[in-house]
C-alpha atoms as an extended CHARMM CRD file, in Angstrom:
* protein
*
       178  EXT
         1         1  UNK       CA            154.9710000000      142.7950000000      125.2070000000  PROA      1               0.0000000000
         2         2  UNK       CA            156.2610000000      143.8380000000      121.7230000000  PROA      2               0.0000000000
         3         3  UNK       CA            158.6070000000      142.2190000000      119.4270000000  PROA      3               0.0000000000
         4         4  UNK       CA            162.0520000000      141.4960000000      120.1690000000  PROA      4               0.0000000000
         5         5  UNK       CA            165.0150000000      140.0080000000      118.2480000000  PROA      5               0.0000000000
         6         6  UNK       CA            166.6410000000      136.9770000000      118.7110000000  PROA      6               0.0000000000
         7         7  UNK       CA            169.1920000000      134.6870000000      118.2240000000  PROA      7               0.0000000000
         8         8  UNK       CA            170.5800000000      131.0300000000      118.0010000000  PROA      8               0.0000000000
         9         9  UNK       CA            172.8140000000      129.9760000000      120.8070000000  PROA      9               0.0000000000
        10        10  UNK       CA            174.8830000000      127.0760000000      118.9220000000  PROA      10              0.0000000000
        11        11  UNK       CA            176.2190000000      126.0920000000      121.2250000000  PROA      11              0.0000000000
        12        12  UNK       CA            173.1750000000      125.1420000000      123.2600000000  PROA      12              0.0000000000
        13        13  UNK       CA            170.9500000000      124.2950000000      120.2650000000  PROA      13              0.0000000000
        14        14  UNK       CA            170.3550000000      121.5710000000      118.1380000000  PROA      14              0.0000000000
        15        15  UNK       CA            168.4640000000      120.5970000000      114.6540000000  PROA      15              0.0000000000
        16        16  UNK       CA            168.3420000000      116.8180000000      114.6870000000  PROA      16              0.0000000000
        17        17  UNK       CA            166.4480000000      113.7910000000      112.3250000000  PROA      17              0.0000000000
        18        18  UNK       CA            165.8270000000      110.2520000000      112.6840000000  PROA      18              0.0000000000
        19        19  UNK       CA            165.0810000000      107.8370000000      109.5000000000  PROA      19              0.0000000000
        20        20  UNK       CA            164.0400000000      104.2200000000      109.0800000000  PROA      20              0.0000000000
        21        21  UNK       CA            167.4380000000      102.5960000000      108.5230000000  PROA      21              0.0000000000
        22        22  UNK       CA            167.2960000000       98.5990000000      106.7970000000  PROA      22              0.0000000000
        23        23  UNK       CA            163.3470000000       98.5910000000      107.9970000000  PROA      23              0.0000000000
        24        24  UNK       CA            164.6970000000       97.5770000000      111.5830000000  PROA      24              0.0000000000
        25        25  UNK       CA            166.6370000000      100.3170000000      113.5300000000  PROA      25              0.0000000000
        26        26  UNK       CA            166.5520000000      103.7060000000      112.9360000000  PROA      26              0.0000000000
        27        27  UNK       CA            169.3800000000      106.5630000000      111.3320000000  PROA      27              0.0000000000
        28        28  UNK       CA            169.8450000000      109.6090000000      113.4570000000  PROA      28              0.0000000000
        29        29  UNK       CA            172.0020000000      112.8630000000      112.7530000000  PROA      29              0.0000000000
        30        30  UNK       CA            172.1490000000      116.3700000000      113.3690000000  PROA      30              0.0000000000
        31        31  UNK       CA            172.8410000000      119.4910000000      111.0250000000  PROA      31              0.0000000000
        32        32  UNK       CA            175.7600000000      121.4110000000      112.8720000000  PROA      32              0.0000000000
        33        33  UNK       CA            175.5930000000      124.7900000000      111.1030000000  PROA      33              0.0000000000
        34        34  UNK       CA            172.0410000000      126.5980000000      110.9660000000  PROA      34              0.0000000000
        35        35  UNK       CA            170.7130000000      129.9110000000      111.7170000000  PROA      35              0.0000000000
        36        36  UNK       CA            167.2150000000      131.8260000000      112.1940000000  PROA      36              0.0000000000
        37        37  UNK       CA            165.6930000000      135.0120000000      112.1110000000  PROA      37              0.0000000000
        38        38  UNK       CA            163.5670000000      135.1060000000      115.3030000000  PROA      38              0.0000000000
        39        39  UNK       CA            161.6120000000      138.3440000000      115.6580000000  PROA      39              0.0000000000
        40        40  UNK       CA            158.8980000000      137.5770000000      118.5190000000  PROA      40              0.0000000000
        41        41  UNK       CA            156.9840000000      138.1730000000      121.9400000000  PROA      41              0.0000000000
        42        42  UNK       CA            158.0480000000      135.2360000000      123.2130000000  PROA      42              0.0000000000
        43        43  UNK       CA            154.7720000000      135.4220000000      125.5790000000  PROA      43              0.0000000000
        44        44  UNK       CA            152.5400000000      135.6770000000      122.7320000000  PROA      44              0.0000000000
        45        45  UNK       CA            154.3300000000      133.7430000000      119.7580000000  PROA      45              0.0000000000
        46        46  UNK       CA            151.6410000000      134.1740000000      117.0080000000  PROA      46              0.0000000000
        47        47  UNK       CA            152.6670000000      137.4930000000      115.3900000000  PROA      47              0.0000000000
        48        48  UNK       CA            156.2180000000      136.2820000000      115.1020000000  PROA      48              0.0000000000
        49        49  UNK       CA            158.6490000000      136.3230000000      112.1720000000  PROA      49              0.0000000000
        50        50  UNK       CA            160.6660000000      132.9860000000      111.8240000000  PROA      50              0.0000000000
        51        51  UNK       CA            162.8190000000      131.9230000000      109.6540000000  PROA      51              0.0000000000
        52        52  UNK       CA            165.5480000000      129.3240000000      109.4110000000  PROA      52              0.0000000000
        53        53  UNK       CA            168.3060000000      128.1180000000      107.4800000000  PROA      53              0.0000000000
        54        54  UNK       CA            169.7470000000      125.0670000000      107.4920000000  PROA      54              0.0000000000
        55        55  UNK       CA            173.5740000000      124.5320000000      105.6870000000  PROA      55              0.0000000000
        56        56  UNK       CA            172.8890000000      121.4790000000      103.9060000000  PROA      56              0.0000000000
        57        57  UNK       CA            176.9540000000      120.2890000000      103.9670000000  PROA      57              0.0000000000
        58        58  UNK       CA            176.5950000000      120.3890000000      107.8960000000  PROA      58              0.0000000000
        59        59  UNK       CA            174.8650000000      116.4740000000      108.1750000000  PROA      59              0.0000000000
        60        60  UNK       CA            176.5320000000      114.6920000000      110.5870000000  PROA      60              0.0000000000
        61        61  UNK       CA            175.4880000000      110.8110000000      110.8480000000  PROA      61              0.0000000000
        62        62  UNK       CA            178.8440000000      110.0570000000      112.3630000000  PROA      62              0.0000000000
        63        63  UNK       CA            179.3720000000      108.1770000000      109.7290000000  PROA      63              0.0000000000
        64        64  UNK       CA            181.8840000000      110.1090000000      107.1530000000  PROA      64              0.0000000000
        65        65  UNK       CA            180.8500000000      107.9780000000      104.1310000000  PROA      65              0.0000000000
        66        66  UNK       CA            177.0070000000      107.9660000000      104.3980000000  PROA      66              0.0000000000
        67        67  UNK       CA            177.2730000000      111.8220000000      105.5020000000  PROA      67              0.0000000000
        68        68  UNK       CA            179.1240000000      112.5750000000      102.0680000000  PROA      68              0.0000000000
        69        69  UNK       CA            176.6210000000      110.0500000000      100.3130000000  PROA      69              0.0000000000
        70        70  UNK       CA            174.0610000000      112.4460000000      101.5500000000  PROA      70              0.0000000000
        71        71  UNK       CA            175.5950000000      115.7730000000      100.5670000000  PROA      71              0.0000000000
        72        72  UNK       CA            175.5360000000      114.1170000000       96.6150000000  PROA      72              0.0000000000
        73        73  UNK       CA            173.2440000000      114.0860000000       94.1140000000  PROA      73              0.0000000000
        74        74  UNK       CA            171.7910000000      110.8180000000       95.2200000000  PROA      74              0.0000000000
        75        75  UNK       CA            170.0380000000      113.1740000000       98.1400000000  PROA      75              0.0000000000
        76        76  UNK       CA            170.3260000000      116.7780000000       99.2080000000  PROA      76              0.0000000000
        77        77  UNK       CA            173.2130000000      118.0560000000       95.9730000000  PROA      77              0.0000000000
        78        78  UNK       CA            174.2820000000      120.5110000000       98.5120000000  PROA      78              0.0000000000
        79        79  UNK       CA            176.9340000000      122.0830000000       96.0500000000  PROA      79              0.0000000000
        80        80  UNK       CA            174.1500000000      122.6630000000       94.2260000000  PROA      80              0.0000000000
        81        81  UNK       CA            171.7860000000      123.2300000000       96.9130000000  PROA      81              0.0000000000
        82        82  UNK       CA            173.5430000000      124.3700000000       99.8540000000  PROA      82              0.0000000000
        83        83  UNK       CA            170.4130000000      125.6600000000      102.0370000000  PROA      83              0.0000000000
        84        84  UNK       CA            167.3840000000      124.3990000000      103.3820000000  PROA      84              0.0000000000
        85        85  UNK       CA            164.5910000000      126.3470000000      104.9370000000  PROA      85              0.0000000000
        86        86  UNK       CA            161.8750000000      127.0180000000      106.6060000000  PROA      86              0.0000000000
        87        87  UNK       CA            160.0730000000      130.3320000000      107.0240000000  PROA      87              0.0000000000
        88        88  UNK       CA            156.7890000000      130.6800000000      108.8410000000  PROA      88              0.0000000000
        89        89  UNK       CA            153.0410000000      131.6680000000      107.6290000000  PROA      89              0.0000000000
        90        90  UNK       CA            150.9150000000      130.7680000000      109.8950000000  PROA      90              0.0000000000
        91        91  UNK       CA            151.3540000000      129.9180000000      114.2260000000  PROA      91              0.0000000000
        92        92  UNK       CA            148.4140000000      129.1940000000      116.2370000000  PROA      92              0.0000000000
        93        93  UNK       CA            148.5360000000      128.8320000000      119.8480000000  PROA      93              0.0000000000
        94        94  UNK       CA            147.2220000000      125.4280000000      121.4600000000  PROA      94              0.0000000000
        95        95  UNK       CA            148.2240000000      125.6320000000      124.7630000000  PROA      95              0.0000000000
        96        96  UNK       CA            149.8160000000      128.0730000000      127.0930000000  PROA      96              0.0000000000
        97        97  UNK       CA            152.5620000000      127.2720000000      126.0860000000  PROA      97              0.0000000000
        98        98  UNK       CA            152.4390000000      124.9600000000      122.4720000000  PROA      98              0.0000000000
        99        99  UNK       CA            152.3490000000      126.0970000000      119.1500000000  PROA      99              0.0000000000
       100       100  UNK       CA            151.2320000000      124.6640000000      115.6680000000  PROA      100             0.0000000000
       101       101  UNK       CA            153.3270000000      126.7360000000      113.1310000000  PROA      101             0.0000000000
       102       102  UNK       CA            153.0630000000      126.2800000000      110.0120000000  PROA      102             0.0000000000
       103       103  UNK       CA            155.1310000000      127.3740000000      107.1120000000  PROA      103             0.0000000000
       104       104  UNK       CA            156.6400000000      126.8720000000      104.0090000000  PROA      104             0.0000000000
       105       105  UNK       CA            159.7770000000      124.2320000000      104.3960000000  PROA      105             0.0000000000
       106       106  UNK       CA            162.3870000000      124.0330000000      101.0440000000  PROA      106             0.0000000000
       107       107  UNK       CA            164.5010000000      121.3290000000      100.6320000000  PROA      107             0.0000000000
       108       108  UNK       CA            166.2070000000      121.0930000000       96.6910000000  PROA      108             0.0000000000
       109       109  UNK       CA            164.1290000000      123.0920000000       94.5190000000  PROA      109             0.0000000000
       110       110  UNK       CA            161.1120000000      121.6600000000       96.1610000000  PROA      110             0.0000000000
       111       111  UNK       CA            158.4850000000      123.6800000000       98.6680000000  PROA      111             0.0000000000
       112       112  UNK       CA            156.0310000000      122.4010000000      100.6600000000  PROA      112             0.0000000000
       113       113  UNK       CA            153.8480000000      123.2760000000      103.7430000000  PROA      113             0.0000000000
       114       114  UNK       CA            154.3570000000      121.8400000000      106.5160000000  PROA      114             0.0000000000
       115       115  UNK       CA            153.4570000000      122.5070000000      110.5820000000  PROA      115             0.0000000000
       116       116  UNK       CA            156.0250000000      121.6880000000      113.5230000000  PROA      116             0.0000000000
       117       117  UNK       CA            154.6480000000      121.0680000000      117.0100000000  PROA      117             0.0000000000
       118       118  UNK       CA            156.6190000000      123.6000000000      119.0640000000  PROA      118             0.0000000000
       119       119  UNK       CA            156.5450000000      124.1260000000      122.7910000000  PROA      119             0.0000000000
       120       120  UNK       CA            157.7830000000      126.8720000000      124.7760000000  PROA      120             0.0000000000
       121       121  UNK       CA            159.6310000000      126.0170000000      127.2770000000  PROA      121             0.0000000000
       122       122  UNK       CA            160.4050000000      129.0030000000      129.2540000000  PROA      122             0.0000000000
       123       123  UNK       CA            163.2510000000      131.8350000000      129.4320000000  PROA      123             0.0000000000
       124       124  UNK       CA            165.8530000000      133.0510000000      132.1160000000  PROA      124             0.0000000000
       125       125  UNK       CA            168.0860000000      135.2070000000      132.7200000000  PROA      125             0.0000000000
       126       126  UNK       CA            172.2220000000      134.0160000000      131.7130000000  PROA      126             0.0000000000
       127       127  UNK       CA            173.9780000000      133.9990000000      134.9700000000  PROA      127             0.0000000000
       128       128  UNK       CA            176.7310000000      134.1470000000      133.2420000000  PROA      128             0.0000000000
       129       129  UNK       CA            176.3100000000      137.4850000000      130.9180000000  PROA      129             0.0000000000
       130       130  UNK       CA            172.9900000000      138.4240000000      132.2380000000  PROA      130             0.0000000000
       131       131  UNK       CA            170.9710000000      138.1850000000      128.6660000000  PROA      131             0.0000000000
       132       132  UNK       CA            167.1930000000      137.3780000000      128.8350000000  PROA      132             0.0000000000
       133       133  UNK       CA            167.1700000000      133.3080000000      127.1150000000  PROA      133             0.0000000000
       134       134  UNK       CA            164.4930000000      131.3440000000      125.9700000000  PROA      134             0.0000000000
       135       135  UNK       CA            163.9110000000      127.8320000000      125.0690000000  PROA      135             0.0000000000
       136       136  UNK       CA            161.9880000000      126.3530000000      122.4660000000  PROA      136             0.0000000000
       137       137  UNK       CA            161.6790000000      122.5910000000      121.3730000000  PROA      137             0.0000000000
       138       138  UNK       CA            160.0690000000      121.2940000000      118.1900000000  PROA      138             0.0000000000
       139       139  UNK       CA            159.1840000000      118.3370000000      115.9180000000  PROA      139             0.0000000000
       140       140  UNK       CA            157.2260000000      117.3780000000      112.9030000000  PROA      140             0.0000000000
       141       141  UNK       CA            157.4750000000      114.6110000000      109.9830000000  PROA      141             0.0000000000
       142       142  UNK       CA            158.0400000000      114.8160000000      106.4510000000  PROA      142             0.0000000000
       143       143  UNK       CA            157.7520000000      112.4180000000      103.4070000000  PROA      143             0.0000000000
       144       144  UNK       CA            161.9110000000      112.8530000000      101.9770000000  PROA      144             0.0000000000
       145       145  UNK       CA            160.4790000000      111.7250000000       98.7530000000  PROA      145             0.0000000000
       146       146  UNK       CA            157.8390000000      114.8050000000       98.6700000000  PROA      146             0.0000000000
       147       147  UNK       CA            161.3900000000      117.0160000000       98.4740000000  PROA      147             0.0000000000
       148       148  UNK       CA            163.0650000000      115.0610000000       95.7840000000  PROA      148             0.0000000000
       149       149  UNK       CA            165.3680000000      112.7740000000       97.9230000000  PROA      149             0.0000000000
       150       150  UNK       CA            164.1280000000      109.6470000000       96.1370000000  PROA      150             0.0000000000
       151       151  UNK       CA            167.5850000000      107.3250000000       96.1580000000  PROA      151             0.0000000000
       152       152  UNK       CA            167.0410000000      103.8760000000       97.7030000000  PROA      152             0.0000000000
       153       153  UNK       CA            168.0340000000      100.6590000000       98.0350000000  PROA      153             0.0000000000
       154       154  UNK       CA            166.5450000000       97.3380000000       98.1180000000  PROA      154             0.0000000000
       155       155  UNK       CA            167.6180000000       94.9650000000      101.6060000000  PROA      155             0.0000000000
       156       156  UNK       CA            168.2700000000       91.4820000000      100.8600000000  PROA      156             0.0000000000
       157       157  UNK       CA            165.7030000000       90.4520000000      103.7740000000  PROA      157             0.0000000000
       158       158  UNK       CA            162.4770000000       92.4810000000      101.8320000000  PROA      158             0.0000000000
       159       159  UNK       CA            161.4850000000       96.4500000000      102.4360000000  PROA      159             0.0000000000
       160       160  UNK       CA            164.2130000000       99.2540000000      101.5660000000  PROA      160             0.0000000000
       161       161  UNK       CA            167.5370000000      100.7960000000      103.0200000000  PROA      161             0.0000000000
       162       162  UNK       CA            165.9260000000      104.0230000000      103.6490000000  PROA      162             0.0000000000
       163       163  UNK       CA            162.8270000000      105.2620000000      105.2030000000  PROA      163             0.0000000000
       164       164  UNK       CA            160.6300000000      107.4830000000      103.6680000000  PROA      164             0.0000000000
       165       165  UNK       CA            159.1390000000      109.4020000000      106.8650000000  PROA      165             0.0000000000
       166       166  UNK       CA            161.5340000000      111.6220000000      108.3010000000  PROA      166             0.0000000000
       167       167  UNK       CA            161.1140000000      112.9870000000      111.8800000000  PROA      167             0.0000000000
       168       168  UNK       CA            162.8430000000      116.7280000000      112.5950000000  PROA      168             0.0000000000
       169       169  UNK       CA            163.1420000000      117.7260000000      115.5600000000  PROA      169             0.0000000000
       170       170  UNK       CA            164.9490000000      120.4950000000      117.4680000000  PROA      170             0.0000000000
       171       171  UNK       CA            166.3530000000      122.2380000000      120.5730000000  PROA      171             0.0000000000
       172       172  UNK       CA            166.6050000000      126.1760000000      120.0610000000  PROA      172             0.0000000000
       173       173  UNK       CA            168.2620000000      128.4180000000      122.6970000000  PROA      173             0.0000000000
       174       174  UNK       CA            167.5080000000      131.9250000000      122.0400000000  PROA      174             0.0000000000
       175       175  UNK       CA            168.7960000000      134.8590000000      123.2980000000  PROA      175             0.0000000000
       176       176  UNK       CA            167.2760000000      138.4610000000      123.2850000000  PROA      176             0.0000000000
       177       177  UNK       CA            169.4110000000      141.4700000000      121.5830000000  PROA      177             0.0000000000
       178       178  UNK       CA            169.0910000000      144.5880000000      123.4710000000  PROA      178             0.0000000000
């Protein structure tokens, strides 16, 4: 098959990260606004063009004050920075239908390399506007402090407030432009 656009389904997609939170319990939250440009064979994903961006303002925690805490310049400065992303060097098929791909991730003024475990999970026609859809899900870690989001806080018990491993992961629904 050849190449095809496309595109995020927001509604049925989601980028997602969970953090060590006190050394006990762990911090999850989601970034709500994020795109990619998805240029692929979905049967064959290793000549494919990805890239994503991430609106760093978009955290949600569900927790207004330690959302805006992470928006400032204690972590991701997204006036300054207002964009994170991730664009794609290198995918290499390990399954039928897994992926290792690999790419270039900037968070701040900071890239880095880093490879996401991403599985294929299949595509479909809408029923409900006929479109060809795929699925994809995803994950990898990262150090935060590789990236420059350094801030912490000592707990009164021993250890930190914040973890430094960070584990993305994501739900994309795709669908193919004609």
């Amino acid at each position: 098959m050849a190449k095809t656009v496309w595109t995020v389904d927001q509604v049925h997609s989601e980028v997602g990260f969970s953090v060590k939170h006190m050394m006990i319990s762990k911090a999850k939250g989601t970034f709500d606004k994020f795109d990619a440009v998805f240029e692929a064979d979905v049967e064959d994903l290793t000549d494919s063009k990805v890239e994503v961006t991430i609106d760093t303002a978009s955290i949600n925690t569900r927790n207004e004050d330690r959302d805006n805490h992470l928006r400032s310049g204690d972590f991701f400065d997204s006036e300054t920075y207002p964009k994170m992303t991730f664009v794609a060097t290198d995918i290499n098929k390990k399954s039928s239908n897994t992926y290792d791909v690999t790419g270039d991730l900037t968070i701040k003024d900071t890239t880095k390399p880093v490879t996401i475990d991403v599985t294929f999970e299949g595509q479909s026609k809408d029923p409900m506007g006929g479109a060809t859809v795929a699925g994809f899900s995803g994950s990898t870690s990262i150090n935060r402090k590789e990236f420059g989001l350094t801030w912490n806080a000592a707990v009164e018990t021993g250890g930190v407030l914040v973890g430094e491993d960070v584990k993305i992961n994501f739900e994309l629904e795709l669908h193919k432009q004609a």
